[in-house]
DOVO-825766 format. One record per residue (C-alpha): residue in one letter; x, y, z. Coordinates in Angstrom, 1 decimal, always signed. Layout:
REM DOVO-825766
REC  residuo    east   north      up
REC        a       X       Y       Z
...
This chain:
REM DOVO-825766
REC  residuo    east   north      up
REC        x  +179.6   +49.4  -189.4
REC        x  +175.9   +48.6  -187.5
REC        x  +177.0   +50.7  -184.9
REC        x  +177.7   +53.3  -187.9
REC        x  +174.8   +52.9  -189.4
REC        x  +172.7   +52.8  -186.4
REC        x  +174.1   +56.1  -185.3
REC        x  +173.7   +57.2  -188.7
REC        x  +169.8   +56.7  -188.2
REC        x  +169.4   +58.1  -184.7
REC        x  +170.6   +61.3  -186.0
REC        x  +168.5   +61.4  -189.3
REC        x  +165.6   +60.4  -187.1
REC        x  +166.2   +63.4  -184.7
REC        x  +166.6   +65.9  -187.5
REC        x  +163.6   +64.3  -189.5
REC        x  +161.4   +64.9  -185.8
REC        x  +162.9   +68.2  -185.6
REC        x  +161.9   +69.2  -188.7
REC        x  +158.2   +68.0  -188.6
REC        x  +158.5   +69.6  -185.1
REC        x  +158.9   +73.1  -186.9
REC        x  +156.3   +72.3  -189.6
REC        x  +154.0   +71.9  -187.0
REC        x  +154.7   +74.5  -185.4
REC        x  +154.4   +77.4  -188.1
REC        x  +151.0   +75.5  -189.6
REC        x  +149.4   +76.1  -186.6
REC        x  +151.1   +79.7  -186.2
REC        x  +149.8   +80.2  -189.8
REC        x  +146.1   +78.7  -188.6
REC        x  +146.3   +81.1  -185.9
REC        x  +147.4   +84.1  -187.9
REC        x  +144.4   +83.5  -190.7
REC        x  +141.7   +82.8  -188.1
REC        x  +143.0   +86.2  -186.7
REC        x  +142.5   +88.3  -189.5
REC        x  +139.0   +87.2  -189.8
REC        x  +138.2   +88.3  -186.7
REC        x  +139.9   +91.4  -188.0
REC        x  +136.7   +91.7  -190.6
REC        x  +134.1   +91.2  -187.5
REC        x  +134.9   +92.6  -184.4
REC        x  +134.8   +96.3  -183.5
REC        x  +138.0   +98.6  -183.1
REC        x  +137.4   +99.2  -179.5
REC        x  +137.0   +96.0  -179.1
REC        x  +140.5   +94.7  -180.3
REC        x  +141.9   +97.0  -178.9
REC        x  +140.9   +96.3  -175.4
REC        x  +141.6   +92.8  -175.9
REC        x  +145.0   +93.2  -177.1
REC        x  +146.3   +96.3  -174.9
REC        x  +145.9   +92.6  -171.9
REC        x  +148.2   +90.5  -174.2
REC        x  +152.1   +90.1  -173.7
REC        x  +154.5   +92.0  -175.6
REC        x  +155.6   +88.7  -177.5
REC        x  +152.2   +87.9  -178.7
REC        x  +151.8   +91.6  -179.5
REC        x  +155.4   +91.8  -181.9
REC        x  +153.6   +88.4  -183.7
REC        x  +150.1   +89.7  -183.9
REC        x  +151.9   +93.1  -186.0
REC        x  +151.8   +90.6  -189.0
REC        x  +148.4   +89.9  -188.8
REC        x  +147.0   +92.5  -191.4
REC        x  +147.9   +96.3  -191.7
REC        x  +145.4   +97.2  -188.9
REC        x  +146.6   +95.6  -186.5
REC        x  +150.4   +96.6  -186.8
REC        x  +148.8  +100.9  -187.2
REC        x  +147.3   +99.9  -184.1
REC        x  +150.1   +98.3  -182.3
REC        x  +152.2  +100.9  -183.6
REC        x  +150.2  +104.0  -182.3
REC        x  +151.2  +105.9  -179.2
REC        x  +148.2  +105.6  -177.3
REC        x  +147.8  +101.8  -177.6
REC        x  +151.4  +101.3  -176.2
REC        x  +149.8  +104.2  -173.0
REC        x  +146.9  +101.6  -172.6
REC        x  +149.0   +98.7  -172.6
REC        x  +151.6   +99.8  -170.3
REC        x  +148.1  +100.1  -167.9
REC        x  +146.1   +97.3  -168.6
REC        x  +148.7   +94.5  -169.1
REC        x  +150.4   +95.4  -165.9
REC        x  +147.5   +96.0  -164.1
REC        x  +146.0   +92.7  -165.0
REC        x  +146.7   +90.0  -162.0
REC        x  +146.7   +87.0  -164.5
REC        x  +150.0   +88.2  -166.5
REC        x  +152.4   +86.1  -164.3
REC        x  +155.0   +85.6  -166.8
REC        x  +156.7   +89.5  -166.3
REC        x  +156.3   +88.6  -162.9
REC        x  +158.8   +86.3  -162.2
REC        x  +162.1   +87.7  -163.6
REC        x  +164.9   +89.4  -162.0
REC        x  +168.1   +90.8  -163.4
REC        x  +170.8   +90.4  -161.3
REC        x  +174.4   +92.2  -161.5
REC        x  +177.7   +90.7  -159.8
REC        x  +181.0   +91.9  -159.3
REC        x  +184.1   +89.9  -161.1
REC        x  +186.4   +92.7  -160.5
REC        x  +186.2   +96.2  -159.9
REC        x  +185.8   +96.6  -163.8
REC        x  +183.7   +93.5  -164.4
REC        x  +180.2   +93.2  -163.7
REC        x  +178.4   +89.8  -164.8
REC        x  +174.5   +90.7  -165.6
REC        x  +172.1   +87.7  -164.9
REC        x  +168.3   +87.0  -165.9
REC        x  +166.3   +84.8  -163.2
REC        x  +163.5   +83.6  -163.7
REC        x  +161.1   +82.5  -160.8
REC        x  +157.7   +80.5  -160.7
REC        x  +155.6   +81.2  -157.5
REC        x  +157.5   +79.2  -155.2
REC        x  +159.5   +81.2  -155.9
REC        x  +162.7   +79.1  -157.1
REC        x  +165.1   +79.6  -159.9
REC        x  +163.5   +78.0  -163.2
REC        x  +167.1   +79.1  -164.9
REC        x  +169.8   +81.5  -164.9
REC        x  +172.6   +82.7  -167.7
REC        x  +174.7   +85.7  -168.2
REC        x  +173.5   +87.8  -170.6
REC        x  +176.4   +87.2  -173.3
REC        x  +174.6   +89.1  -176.4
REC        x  +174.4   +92.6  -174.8
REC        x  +175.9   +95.3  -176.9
REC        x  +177.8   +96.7  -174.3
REC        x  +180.1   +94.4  -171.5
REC        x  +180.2   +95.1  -168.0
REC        x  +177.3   +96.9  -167.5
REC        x  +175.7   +99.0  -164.9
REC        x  +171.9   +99.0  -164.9
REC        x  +168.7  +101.0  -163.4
REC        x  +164.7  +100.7  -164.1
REC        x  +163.1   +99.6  -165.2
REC        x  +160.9  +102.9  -165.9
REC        x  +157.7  +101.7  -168.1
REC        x  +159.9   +99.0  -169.2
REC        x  +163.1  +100.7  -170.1
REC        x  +166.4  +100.3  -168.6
REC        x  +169.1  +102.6  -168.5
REC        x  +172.8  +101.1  -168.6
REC        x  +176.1  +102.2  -168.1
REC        x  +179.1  +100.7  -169.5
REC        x  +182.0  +101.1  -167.3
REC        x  +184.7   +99.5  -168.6
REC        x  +183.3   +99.8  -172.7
REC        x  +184.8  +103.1  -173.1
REC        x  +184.5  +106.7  -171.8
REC        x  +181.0  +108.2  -171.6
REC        x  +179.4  +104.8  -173.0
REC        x  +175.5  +105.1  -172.3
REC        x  +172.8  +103.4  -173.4
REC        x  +168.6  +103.3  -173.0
REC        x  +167.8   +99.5  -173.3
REC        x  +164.0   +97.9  -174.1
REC        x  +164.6   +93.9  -173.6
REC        x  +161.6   +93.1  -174.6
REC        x  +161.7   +94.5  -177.9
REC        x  +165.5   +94.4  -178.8
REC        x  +166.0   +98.1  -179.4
REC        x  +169.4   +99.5  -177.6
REC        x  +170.1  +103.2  -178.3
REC        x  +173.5  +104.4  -177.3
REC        x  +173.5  +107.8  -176.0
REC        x  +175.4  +111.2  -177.3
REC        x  +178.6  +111.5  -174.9
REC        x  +178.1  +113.8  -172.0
REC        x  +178.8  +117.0  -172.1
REC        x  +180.9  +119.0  -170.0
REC        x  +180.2  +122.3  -167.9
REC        x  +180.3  +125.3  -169.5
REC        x  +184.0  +127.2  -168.9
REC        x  +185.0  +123.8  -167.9
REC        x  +189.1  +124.4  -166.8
REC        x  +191.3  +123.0  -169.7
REC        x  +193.1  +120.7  -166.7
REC        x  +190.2  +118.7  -165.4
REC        x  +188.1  +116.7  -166.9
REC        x  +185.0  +114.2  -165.1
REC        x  +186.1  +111.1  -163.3
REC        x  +184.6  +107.8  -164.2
REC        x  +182.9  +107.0  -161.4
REC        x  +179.3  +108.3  -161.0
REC        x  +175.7  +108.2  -159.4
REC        x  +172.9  +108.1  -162.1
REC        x  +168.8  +108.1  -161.9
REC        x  +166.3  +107.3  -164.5
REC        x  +162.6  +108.4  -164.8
REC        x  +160.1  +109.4  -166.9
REC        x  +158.9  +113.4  -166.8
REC        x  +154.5  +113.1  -166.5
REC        x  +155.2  +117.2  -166.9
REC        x  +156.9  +116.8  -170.2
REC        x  +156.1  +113.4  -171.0
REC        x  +160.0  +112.4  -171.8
REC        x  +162.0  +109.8  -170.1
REC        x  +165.7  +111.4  -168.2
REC        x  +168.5  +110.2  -167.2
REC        x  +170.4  +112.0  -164.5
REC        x  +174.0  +111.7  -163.7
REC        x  +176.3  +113.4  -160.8
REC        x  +179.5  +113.1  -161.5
REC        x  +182.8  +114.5  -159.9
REC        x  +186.2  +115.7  -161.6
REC        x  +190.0  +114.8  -161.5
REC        x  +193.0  +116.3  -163.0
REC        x  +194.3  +115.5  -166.2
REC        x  +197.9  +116.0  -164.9
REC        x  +197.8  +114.4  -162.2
REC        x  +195.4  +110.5  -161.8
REC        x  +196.3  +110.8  -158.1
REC        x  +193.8  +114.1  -158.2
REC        x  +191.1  +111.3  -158.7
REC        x  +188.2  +112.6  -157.3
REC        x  +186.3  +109.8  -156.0
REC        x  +187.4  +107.8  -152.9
REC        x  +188.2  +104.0  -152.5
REC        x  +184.3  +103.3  -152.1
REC        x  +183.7  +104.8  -155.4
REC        x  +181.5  +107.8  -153.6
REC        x  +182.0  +111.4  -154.7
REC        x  +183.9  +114.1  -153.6
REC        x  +183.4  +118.0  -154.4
REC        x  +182.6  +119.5  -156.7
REC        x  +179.9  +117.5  -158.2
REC        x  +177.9  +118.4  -161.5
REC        x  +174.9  +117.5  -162.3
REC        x  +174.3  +116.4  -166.0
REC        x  +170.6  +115.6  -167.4
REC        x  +170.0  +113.6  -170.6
REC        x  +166.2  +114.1  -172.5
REC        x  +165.4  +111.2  -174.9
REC        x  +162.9  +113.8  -176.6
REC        x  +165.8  +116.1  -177.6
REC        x  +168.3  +113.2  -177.1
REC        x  +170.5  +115.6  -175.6
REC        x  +172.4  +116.4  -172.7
REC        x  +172.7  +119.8  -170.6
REC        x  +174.2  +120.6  -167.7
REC        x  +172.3  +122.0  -164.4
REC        x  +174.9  +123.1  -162.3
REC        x  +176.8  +122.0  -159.6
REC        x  +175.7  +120.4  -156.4
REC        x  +175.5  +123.2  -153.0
REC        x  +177.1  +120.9  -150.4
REC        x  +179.6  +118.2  -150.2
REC        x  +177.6  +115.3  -150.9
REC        x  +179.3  +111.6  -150.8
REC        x  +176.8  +109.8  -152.9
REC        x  +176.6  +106.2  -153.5
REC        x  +174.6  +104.5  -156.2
REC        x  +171.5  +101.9  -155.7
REC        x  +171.8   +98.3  -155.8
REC        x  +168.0   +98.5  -156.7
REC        x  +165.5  +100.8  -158.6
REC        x  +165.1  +103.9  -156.5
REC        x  +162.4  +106.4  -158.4
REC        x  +159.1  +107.3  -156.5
REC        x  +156.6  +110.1  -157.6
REC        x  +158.8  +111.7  -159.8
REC        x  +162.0  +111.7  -157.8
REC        x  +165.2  +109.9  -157.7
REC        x  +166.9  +108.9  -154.2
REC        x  +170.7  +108.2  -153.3
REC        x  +171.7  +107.6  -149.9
REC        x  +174.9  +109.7  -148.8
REC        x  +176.6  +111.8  -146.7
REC        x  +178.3  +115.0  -145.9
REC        x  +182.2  +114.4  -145.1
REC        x  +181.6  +111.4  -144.0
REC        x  +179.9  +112.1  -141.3
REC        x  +175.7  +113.3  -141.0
REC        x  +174.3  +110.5  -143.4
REC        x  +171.1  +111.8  -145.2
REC        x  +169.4  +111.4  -148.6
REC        x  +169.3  +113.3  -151.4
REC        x  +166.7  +113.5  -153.5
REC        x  +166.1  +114.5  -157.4
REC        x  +162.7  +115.7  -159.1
REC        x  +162.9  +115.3  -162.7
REC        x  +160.1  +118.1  -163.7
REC        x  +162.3  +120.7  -162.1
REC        x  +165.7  +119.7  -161.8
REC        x  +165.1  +120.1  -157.8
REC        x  +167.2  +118.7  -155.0
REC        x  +166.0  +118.1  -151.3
REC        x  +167.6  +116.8  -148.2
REC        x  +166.5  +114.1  -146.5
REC        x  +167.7  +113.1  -143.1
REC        x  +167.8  +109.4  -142.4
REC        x  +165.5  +107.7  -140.2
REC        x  +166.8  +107.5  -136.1
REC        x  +167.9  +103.7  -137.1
REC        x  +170.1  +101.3  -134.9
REC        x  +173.8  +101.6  -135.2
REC        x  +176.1   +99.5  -136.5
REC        x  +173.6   +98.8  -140.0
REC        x  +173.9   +97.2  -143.3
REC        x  +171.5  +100.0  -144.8
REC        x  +169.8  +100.7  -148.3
REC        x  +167.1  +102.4  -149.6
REC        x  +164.2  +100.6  -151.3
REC        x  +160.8  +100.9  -152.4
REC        x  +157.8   +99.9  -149.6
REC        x  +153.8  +100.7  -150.0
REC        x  +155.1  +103.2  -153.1
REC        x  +156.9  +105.3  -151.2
REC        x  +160.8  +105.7  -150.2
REC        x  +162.1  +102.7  -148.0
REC        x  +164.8  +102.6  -145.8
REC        x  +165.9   +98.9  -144.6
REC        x  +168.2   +98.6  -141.8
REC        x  +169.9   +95.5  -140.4
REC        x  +172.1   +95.2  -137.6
REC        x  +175.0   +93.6  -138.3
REC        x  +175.3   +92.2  -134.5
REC        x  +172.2   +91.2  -133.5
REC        x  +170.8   +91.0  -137.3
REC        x  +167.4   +92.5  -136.1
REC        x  +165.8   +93.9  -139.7
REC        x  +164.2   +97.6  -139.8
REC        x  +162.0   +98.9  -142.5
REC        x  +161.0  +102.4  -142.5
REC        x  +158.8  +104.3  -144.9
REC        x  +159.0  +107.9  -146.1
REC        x  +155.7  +109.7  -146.3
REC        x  +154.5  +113.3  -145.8
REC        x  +157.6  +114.8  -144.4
REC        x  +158.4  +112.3  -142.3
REC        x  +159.2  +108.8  -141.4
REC        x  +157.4  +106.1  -139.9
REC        x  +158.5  +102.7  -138.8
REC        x  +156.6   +99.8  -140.5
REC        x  +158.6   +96.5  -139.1
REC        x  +161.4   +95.7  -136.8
REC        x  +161.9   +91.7  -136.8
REC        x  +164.2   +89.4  -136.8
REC        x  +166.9   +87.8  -135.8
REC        x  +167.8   +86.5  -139.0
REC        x  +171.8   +85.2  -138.4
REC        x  +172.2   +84.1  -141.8
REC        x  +171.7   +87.2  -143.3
REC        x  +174.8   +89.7  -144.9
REC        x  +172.3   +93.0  -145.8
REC        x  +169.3   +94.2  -147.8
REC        x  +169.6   +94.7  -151.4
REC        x  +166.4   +96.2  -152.1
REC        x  +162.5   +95.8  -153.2
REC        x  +160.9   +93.3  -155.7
REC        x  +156.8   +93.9  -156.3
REC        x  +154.6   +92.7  -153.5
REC        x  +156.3   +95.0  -150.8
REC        x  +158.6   +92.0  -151.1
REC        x  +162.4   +92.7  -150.3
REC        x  +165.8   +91.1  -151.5
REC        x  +168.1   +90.2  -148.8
REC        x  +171.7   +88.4  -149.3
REC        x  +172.9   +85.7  -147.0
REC        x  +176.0   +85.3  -145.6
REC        x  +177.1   +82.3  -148.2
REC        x  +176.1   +84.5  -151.5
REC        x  +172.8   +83.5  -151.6
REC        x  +169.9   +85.8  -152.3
REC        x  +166.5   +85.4  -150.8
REC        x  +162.9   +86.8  -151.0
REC        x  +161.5   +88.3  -147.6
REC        x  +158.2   +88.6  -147.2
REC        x  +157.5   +91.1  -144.3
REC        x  +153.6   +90.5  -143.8
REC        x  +154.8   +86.6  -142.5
REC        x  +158.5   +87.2  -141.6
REC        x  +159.1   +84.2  -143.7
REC        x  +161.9   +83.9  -146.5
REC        x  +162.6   +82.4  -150.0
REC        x  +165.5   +81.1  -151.3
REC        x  +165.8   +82.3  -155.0
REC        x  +168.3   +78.8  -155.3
REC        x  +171.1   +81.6  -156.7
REC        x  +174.5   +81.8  -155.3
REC        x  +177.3   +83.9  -156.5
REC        x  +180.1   +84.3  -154.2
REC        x  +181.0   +87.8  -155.9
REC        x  +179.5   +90.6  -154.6
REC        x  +176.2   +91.5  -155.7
REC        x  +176.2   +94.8  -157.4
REC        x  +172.2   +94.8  -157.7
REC        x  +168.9   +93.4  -158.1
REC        x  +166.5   +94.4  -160.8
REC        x  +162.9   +93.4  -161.9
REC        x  +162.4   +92.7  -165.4
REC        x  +159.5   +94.5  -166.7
REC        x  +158.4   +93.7  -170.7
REC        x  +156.8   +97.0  -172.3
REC        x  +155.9   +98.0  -176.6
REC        x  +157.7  +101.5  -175.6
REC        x  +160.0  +102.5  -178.0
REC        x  +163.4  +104.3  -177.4
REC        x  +164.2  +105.2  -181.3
REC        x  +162.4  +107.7  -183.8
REC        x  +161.0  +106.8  -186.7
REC        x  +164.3  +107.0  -188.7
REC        x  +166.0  +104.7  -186.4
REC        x  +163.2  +102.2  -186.2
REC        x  +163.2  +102.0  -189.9
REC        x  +159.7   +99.8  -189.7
REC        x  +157.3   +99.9  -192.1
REC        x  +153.2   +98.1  -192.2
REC        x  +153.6   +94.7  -193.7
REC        x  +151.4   +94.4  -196.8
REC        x  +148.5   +91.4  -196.2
């Protein structure tokens, strides 16, 4: 019975601390809130709104309750513009910084999407699957201004989604349409390469997909191969979030073998894949967004046998090279028309391949064991991010918080507070 009673105790005592614990807590939030509005009374416009386009989005989503103000202001179109520039451009704001997503392979139809988050060792502060997303083995790409777009494999055919994080909006796309005359017998394979980017011409984020077709008749028609890369013909579908529409921009000239990015590929307006015709000339194709454009790239003259991807180095288009016998490391930058080699080091035995760029003109490279690491080309020296996953990592990206909003009004359904 003491040993009852003293449990008994213990627990009331932790519930009784956890209690004053939130009391605390929302007295001071409430302090905080009420000494904020004063300053409301006292400080010119211009000057909140400097000072809060520098603060993080989570302060921001708190500071919408302050008076009505504040939440017009937060609310407005052009403060969201001038926070996008001034938060991100402001060195201090290390806590976007450290966060990757990371995507892993369980099986072909699986894909396990983890957050990491990273102090300036760097080292792994903690890592979880991402359980509470709407959508379950997921494919992603961004972030774009703090937007991701995802892809949902295995939750259904044509399941798309635009995703902000930071603010917990997910907006599921309309499903894709098909070409027009499209032949009552085929009908678009699963598989597919996508981009994401935002317009400057038009001002509206895209979404570009190039996808191949099968027959209905007949699964063994399957147009993709056993890599998952496209075979002809190829169409090239374009999604607007201003219209929220799709439409179709014809089919691609050649026969391209695309493959997707493990990482973020979208550079002055374009998109990038790394590819191939028939398997054999490797090149690079590239997408504008403000005109629906392609251009061919040839690759750089690299070293043969390579682990190769494309990245992003000194804002422009990266290709990384390593040789997978004597594991020298190549980075080569796109600029102007042509390429120009910016490192060859190494040896670095340990290493599997590149996965692609963090920020820093830091790149992501996996080790032989699972591990990922952070290379920093400036010292040749590597981190260990202290994650291992044994499965094949699908792709690396940066986590990037932003007050952009991917619903209308309607959708939103968010109305001013009253003081």
């Amino acid at each position: 019975m003491a040993l009852s009673l003293q449990r008994y105790i213990r627990y009331e005592n932790d519930r009784l601390t956890q209690f004053l614990k939130q009391r605390i807590k929302k007295e001071k939030e409430r302090s905080r809130l009420i000494a904020l509005e004063k300053i409301d009374h006292h400080v010119p416009e211009h000057l909140i709104i400097e000072i809060l386009s520098r603060l993080s989005v989570k302060d921001l989503l708190q500071f919408k309750s302050v008076c009505k103000s504040w939440y017009a202001i937060i609310s407005r179109p052009d403060f969201v513009s001038k926070h996008l520039i001034n938060y991100y451009n402001n060195s201090n704001n290390d806590d976007w910084r450290g966060c990757l997503f990371v995507q892993h392979y369980v099986t072909n139809a699986e894909i396990e999407l983890y957050e990491l988050f990273l102090d300036e060792t760097p080292r792994v502060l903690a890592y979880y699957s991402l359980d509470d997303m709407p959508m379950s083995s997921i494919y992603v790409c961004g972030p774009c201004h703090g937007l991701y777009y995802v892809y949902g494999y295995d939750s259904g055919p044509g399941y798309r989604a635009l995703w902000n994080p930071a603010i917990n909006e997910f907006k599921t796309l309309p499903e894709i349409i098909c070409k027009p005359d499209f032949p009552a017998n085929l009908t678009y394979c699963p598989y597919e390469v996508y981009g994401f980017g935002f317009d400057h011409v038009t001002e509206d984020y895209k979404v570009v997909v190039i996808k191949g077709y099968w027959k209905d008749t007949d699964s063994s028609d399957l147009n993709a191969n056993d890599n998952g890369d496209l075979n002809p013909p190829v169409s090239v579908l374009v999604y607007s979030l201003r219209t929220n529409s799709w439409r179709y921009c014809g089919d691609l000239a050649k026969a391209y073998h695309l493959e997707c990015n493990k990482c973020y590929i979208y550079v002055k307006e374009c998109c990038y894949w790394l590819g191939s015709l028939d398997y054999s000339s490797e090149l690079i194709i590239s997408f504008n967004m403000a005109n629906d454009s392609f251009i061919e790239i040839d690759v750089p003259d690299y070293a043969q046998p390579s682990y190769k991807c494309l990245a992003v180095y000194d804002d422009s288009l990266a290709f990384l090279s390593l040789h997978q016998t004597n594991k020298y490391f190549d980075i080569w930058t796109w600029s102007e028309g042509c390429w120009t080699k910016k490192f060859n080091v190494g040896p670095f035995p340990g290493v599997w391949r590149p996965i692609g760029h963090w920020m820093g003109n830091r790149l992501l490279l996996q080790l032989n064991d699972g591990k990922l690491v952070l290379f920093y080309p400036d010292t040749e020296e590597t981190k260990d991010l202290a994650f291992q996953n044994k499965m094949l990592c699908r792709g690396v990206f940066a986590y990037m918080e932003s007050l952009v909003s991917i619903k209308d009004r309607n959708e939103a359904g968010q109305q001013p507070e009253e003081n």
